[in-house]
C-alpha positions as a Markdown table, in Angstrom:
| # | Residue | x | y | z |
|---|---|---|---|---|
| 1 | Unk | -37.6 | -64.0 | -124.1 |
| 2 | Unk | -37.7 | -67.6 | -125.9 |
| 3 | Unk | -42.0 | -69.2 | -125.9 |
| 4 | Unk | -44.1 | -70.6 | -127.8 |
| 5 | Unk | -45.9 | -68.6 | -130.6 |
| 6 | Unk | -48.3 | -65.8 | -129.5 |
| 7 | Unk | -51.8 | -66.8 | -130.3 |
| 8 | Unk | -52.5 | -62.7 | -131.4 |
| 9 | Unk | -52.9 | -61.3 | -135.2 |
| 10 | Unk | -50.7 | -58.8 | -135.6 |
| 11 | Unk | -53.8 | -56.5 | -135.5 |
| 12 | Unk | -54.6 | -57.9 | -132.0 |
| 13 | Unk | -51.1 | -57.4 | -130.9 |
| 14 | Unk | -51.4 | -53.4 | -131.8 |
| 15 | Unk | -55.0 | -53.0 | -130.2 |
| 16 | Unk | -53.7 | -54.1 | -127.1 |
| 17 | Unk | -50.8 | -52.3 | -127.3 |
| 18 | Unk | -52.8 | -49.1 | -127.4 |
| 19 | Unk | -55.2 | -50.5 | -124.9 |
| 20 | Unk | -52.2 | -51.0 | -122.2 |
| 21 | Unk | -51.4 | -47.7 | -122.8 |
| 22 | Unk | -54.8 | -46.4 | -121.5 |
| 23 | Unk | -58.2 | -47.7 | -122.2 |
| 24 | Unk | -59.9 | -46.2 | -124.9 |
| 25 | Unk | -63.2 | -46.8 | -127.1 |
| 26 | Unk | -63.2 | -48.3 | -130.6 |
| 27 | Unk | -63.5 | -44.4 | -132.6 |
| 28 | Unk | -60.7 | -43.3 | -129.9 |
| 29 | Unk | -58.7 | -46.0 | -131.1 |
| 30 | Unk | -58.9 | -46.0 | -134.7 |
| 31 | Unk | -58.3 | -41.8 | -134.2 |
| 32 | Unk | -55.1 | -43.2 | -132.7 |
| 33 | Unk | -54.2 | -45.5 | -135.6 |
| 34 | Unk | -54.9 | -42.7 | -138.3 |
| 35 | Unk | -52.4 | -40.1 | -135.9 |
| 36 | Unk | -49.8 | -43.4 | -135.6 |
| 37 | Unk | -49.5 | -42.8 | -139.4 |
| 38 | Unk | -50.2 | -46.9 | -139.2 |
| 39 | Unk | -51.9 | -47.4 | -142.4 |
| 40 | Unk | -48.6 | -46.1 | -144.0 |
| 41 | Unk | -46.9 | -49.9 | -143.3 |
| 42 | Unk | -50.0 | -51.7 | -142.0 |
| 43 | Unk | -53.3 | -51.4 | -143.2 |
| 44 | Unk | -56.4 | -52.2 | -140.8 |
| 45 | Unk | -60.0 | -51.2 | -142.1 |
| 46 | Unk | -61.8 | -49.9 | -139.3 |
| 47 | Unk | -64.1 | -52.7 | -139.6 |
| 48 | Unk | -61.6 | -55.1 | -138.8 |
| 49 | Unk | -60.7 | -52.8 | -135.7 |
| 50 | Unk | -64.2 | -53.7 | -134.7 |
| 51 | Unk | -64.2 | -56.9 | -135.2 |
| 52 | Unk | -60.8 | -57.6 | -133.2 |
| 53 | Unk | -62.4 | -56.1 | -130.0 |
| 54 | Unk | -65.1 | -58.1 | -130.1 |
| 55 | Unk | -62.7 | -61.1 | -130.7 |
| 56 | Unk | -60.6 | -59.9 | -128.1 |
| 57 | Unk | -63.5 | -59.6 | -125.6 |
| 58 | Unk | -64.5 | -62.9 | -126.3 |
| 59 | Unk | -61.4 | -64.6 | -125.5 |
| 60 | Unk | -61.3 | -62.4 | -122.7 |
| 61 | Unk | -58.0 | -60.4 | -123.5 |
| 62 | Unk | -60.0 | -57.0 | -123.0 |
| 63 | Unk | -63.3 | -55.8 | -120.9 |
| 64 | Unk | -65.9 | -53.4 | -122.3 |
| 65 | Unk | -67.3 | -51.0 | -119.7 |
| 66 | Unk | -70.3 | -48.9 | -120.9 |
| 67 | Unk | -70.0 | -45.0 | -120.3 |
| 68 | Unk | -72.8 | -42.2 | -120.8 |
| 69 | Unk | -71.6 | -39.0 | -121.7 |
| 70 | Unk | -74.1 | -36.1 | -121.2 |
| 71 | Unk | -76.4 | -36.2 | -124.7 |
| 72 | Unk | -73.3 | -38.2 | -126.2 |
| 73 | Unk | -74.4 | -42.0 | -127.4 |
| 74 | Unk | -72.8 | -44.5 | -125.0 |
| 75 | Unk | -69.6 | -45.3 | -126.0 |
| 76 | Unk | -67.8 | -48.9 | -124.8 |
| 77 | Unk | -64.2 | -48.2 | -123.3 |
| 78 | Unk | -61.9 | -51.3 | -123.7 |
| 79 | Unk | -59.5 | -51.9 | -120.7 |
| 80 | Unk | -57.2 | -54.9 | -120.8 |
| 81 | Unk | -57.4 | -57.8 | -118.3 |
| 82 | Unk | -54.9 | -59.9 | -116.7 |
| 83 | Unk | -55.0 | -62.8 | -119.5 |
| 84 | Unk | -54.7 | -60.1 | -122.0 |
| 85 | Unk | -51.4 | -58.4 | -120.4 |
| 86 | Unk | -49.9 | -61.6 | -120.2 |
| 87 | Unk | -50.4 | -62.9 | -124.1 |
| 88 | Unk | -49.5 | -59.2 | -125.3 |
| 89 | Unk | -47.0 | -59.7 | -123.2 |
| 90 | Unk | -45.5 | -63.1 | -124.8 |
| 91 | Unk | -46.5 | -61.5 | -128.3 |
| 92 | Unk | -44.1 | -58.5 | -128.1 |
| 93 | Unk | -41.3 | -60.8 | -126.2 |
| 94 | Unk | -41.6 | -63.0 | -129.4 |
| 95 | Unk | -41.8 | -60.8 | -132.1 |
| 96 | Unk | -38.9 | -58.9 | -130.7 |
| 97 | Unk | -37.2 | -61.8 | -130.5 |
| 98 | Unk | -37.7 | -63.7 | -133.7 |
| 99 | Unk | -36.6 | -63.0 | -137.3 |
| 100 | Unk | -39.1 | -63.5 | -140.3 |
| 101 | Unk | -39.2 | -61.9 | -143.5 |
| 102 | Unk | -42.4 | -60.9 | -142.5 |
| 103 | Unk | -40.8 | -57.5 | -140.8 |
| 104 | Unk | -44.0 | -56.2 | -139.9 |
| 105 | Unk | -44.3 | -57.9 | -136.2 |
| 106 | Unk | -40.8 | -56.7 | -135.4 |
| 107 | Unk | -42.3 | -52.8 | -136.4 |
| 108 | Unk | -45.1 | -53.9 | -133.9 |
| 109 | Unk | -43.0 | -55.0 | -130.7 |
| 110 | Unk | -40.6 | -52.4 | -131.8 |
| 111 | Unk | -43.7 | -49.2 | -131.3 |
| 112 | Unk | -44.6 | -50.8 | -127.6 |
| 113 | Unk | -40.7 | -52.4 | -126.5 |
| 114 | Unk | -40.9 | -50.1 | -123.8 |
| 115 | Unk | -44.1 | -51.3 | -122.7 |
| 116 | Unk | -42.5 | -54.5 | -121.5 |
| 117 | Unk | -39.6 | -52.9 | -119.5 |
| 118 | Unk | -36.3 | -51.6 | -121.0 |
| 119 | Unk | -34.5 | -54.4 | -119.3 |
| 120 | Unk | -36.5 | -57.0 | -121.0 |
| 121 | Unk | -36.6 | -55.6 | -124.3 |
| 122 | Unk | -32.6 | -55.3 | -124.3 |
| 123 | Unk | -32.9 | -59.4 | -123.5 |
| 124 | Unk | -35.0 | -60.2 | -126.1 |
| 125 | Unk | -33.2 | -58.0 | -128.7 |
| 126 | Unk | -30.1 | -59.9 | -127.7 |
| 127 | Unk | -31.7 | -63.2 | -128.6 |
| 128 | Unk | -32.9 | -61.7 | -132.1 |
| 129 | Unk | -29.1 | -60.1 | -132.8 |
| 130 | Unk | -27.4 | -63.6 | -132.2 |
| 131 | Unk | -29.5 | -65.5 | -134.0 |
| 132 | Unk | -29.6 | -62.9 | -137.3 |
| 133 | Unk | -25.8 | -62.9 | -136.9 |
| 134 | Unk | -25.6 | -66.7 | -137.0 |
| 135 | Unk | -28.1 | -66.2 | -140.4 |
| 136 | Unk | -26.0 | -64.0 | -141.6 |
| 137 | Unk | -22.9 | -66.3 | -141.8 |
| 138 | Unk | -24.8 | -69.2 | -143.1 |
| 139 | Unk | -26.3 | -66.9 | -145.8 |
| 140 | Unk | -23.0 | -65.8 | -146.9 |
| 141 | Unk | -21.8 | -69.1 | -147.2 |
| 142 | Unk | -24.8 | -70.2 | -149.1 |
| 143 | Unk | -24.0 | -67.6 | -151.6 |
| 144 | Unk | -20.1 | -68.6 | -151.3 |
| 145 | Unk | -21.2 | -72.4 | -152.1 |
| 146 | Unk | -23.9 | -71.2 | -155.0 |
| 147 | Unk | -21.2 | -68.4 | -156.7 |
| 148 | Unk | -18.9 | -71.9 | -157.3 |
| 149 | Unk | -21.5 | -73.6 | -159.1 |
| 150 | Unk | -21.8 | -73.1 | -162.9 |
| 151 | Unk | -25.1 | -74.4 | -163.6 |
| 152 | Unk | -27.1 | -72.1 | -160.7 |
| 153 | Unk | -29.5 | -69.1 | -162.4 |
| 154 | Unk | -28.1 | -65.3 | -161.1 |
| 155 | Unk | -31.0 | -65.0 | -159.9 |
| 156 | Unk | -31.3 | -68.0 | -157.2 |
| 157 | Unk | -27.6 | -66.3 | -155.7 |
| 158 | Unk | -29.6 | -62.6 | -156.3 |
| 159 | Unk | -32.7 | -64.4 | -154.1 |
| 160 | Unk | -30.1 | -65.7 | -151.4 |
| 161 | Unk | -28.3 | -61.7 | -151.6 |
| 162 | Unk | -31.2 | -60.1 | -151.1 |
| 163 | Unk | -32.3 | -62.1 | -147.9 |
| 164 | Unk | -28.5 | -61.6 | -147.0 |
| 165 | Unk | -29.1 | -58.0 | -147.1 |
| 166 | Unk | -32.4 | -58.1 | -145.8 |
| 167 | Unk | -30.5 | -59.9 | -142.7 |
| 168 | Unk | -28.0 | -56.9 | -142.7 |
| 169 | Unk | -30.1 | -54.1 | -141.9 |
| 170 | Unk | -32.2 | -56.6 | -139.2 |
| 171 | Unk | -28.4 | -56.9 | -137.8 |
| 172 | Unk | -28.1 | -53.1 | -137.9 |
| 173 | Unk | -31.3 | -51.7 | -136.8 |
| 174 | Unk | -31.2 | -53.9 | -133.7 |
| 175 | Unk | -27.7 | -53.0 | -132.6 |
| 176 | Unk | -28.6 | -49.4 | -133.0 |
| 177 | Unk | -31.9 | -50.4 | -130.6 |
| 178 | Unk | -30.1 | -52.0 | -128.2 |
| 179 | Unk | -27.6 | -49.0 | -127.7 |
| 180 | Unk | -30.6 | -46.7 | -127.1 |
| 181 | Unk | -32.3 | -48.9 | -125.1 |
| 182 | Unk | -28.6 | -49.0 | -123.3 |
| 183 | Unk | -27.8 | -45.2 | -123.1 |
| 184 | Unk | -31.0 | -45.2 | -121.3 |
| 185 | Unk | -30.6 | -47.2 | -118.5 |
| 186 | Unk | -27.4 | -45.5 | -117.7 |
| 187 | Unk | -29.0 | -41.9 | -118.6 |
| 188 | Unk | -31.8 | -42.7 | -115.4 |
């Protein structure tokens, strides 16, 4: 699961997301994102919905096909193309697999894992639990090392806990993916 940095915004990462699913036109999808309950941990204006398609179609991630319905006003439908698939692709694979404080691309790859295979999302979630579990023991002994010190602020050790913690619940919530994502394979 291991590459080089996705070139998406997180934005562009969820639009294609919903776009693999099925292609859809720019008011279908930001219907979508409203029903998602998305704005309720990440907030895109419609306008910037707009604008990421046409950024999107200009790299060439997405093609927009024209329809006429009866008296309806043409609507474009967004499908994705090859080059798209494969850089959402490496975008979900990396933000699965990476940690950052910045949890929000983890809640992206975590709503389209499945997308990618159940196989490959178990991988990739591997990677992320070895490397949070090798954070979390150099965390605890940077608070071990800063709790001997006399001169250190609380609150430098309470900065260092709270990522600690932070690192904790990353530790949990993707042990309890990978046993679901587990359970699953043997349940088929």
């Amino acid at each position: 699961c291991q590459g080089s940095k996705p070139m998406l915004t997180k934005t562009a990462t969820i639009i294609l997301g919903i776009i693999q699913k099925h292609p859809v036109n720019a008011y279908e999808l930001i219907k979508m994102l409203s029903r998602f309950q998305l704005k309720d941990w990440y907030d895109i204006a419609d306008s910037t919905v707009y604008a990421t398609l046409k950024s999107l179609e200009k790299k060439q991630y997405i093609t927009g096909r024209v329809q006429k319905d009866g008296n309806m006003p043409d609507k474009t439908v967004y499908s994705l193309t090859d080059a798209g698939t494969k850089e959402w692709n490496t975008a979900i694979k990396f933000f699965l697999t990476h940690f950052d404080y910045d949890l929000i691309p983890f809640m992206i790859a975590s709503f389209f894992a499945e997308s990618i295979g159940v196989d490959e999302a178990i991988k990739c979630l591997e990677e992320r639990l070895d490397y949070l579990k090798k954070n979390s023991k150099g965390l605890t002994r940077q608070i071990e090392e800063l709790e001997l010190e006399k001169d250190i602020p609380y609150y430098v050790i309470g900065n260092v806990q709270h990522n600690a913690l932070i690192v904790e619940t990353e530790i949990t919530v993707t042990q309890q993916m990978i046993a679901k994502y587990k359970s699953r394979l043997f349940d088929q």
